[in-house]
N, C-alpha and C positions, 0 to 999 in steps of 0.2 A: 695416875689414879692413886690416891691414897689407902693405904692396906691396916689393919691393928689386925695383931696375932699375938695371944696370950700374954700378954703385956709388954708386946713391939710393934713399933708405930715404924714404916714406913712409906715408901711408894713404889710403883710399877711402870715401868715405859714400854708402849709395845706400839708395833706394827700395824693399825686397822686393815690393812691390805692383806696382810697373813693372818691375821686375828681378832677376833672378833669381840671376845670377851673374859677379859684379863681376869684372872682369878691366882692366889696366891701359891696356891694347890701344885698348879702345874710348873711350880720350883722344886718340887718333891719328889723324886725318882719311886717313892713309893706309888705315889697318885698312876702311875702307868704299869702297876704289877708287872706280869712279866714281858711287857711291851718296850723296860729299862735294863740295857743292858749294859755293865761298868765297861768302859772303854779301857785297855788294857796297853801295858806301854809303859816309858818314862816318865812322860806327860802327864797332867795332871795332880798329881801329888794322890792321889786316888779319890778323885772327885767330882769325876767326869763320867757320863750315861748317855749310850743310846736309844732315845724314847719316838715313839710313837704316835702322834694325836690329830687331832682334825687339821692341824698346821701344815700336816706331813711328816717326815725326818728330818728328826731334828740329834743336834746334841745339848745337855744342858750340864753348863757346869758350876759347880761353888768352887768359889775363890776359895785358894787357899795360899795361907804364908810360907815361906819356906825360912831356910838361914836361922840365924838365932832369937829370931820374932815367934817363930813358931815354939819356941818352949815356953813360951807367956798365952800364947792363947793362936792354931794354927787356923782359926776358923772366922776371927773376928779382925775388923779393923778398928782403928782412933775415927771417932767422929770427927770430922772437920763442918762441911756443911755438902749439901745435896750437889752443889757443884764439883768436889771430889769424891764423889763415890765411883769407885772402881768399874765396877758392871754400868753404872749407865755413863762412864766417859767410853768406854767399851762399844758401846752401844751406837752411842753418837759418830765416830769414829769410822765405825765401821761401814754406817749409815752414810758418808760423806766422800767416804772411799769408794763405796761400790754407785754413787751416784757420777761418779768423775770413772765409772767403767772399769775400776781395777778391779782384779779376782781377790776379795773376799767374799764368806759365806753371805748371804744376807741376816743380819739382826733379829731376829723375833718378839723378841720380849726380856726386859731387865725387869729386875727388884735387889730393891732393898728392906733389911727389917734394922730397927736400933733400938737398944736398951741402954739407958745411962750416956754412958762416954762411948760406948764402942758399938759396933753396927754389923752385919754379914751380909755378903749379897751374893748373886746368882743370875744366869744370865741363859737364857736359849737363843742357838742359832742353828741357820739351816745345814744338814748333815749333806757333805758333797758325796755323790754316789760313786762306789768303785774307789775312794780315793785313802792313799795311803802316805805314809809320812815318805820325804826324801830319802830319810836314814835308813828305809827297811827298800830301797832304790837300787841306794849305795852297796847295800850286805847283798839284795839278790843279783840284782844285776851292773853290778862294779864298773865295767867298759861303757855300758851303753845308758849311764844316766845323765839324768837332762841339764849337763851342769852349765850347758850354753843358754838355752832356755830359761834358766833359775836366773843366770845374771841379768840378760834381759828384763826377765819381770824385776827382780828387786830396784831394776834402775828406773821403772816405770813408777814404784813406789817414790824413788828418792827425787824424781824430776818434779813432783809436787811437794816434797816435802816431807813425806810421810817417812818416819823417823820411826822403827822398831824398837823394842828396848830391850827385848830378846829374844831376838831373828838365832833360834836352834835350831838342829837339824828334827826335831819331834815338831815345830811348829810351821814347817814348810810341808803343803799336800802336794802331791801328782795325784789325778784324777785318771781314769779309764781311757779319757781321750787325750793325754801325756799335757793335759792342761795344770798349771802351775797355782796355787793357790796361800796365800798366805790369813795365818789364823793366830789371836792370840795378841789383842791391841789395848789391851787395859792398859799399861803403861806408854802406850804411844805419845809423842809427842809432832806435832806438824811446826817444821820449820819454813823460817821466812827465807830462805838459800842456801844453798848443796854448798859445801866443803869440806872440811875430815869426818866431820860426823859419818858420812857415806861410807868408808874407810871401816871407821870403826865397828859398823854395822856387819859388814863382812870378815873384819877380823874373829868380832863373836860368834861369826855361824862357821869359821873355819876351828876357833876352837875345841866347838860341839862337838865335831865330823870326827876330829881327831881325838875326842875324849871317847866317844861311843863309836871308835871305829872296829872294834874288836879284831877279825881277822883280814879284815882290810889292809894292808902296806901302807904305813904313812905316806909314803912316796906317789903312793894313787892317790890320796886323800889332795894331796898338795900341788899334783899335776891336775886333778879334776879342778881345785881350788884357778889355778893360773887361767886355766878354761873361762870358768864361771866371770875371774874379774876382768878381763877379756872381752868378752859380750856385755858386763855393765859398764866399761869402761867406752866402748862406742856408743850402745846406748846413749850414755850421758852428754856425749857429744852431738847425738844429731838437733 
């Protein structure tokens, strides 16, 4: 659905099954007073909200750049054309994953707005109840986290293809029922066959662990790690 907002033109993808009537507003943490509340964490770059609405629970977030992008502008991207915009490759992605049954959130609703050369977007999706990142798993309960379970799913991910681009320890959820969810696929890419790339996936979420392990023992970090490749290493195999 095409959107203009104070001299930015863009468009909206959304869900008719969760939503009924797209409006630009409900990219606005303000549009839900105190029904938005900033999600708090590593994650996000502080751009992420708790909200409210006839959809249910949701989370909605605005991109943001990190790295040396972000001293030029951390909110906007380069226009290329509507086929890479961020939030609705995001979208679709996410859409195509959870239709082939893996645990992502379900999609709600993307936008884009663009002025000039450069564009921002924003994207809602559904809030998993009870659920909390792996890294705060790891910090409370060290012994008993799901690191058998985590390799399973990601290999669930990788036997289709689905290619993380930054599979962290903030962007992996446990749910209430120690169900595994993966969030966070705007840079996703889907390959045509498993090989290092799968590797490499886990080498980055082993980084994470060990970068934000605070008083964790690296040595737990690296035995949980052996666990985890372990379980996606049969995986991959059956």
């Amino acid at each position: 659905m095409p959107i203009h907002q104070q001299g930015e033109q863009g468009a909206i993808v959304f869900d008719t099954r969760l939503w009924q009537q797209a409006d630009s507003a409900f990219f606005e943490p303000a549009h839900y007073g105190e029904q938005a509340k900033a999600v708090s964490g590593k994650g996000g770059r502080g751009a992420a909200w708790f909200v409210r609405a006839n959809f249910g629970d949701a989370v909605l977030r605005h991109y943001r750049r990190g790295g040396w992008a972000a001293k030029i502008s951390d909110a906007r991207y380069l226009w290329r054309d509507e086929n890479n915009v961020r939030s609705f490759h995001e979208f679709h992605v996410m859409q195509m994953l959870g239709e082939k049954k893996l645990p992502v959130p379900k999609p709600i609703a993307a936008m884009y707005l663009k002025r000039g050369l450069f564009y921002r977007a924003g994207i809602l999706v559904e809030r998993i109840p009870g659920a909390r990142s792996f890294l705060d798993c790891v910090h409370r309960h060290t012994e008993s986290a799901p690191w058998a379970a985590l390799g399973k799913t990601i290999a669930d991910f990788h036997k289709v293809g689905a290619k993380h681009a930054d599979l962290n320890a903030q962007n992996i959820l446990v749910d209430s029922n120690q169900k595994i969810w993966l969030i966070d696929w705007d840079k996703a890419t889907m390959q045509t066959v498993t090989g290092a790339w799968c590797m490499d996936v886990l080498q980055r979420l082993q980084r994470s662990l060990l970068k934000y392990r605070g008083e964790v023992g690296e040595e737990t970090i690296l035995a949980g790690m052996q666990l985890l490749r372990a379980a996606h290493d049969a995986e991959m195999e059956r």
